[in-house]
C-alpha positions in Angstrom: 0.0 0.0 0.0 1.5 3.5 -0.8 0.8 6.2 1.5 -1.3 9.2 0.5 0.7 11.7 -1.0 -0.6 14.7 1.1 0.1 13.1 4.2 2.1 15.3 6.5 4.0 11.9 7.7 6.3 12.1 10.4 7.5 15.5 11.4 10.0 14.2 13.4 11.9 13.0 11.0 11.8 16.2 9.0 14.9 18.7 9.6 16.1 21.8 7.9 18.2 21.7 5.2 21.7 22.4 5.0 20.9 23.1 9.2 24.3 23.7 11.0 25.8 20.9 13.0 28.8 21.2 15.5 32.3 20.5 14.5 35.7 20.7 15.8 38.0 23.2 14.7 41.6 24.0 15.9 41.8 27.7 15.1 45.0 29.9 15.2 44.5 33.6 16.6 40.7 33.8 15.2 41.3 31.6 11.8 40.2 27.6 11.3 43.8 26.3 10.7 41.7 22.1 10.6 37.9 21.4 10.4 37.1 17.6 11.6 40.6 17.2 11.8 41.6 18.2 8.3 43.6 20.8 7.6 42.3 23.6 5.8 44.4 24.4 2.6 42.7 27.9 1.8 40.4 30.4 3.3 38.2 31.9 0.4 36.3 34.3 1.9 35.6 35.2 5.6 32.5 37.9 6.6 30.7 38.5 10.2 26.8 38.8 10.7 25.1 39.9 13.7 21.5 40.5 13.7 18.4 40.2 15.7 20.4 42.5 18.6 17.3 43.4 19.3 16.0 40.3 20.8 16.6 37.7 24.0 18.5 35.7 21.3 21.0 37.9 19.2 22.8 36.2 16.8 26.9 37.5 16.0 28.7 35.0 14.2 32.1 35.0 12.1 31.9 32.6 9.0 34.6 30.9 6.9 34.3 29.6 3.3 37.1 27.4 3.2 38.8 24.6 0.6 40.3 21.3 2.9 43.3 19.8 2.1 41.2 17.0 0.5 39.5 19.5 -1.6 36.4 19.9 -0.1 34.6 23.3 0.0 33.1 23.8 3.5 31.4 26.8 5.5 32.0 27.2 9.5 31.1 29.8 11.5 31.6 30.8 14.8 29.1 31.3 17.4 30.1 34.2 19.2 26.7 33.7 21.4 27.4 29.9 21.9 31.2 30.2 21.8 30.9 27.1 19.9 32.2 26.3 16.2 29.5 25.0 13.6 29.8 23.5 9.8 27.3 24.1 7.3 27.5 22.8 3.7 29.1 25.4 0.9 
């Protein structure tokens, strides 16, 4: 039997895309110098955002587009508000 196609399902297993997940990155003086234990080969472009100030739940963070050693293209951003690094896809 195939399920009705306007079925809402199972939110639970529904998540944003491309959502931000935590990550380990060695930094040196501000700068991802590894992400996930590889080291980063290039830093393409790097750009800070802070917004809703206004609010109980500000957001300042400092991203990085970066290329890894192994080639891959990868965006992390620190959490200023979290203190806490974070990888999203590029």
């Amino acid at each position: 039997m195939v399920a009705h196609s306007r079925d809402q399902g199972d939110s639970r297993a529904a998540r944003r895309l491309n959502e931000p997940r935590p990550v380990d990155v060695e930094a040196l003086e501000g700068a991802p110098a590894a992400v996930g234990g590889v080291v980063v080969s290039s830093l393409r472009e790097e750009w800070r955002v802070a917004d809703r100030w206004w609010t109980d739940e500000p957001v300042r963070r400092r991203y990085f587009d970066l290329v890894l050693e192994t080639g891959e293209n990868v965006a992390v951003f620190y959490d200023e508000e979290r203190e806490r690094w974070f990888k999203q896809k590029a």
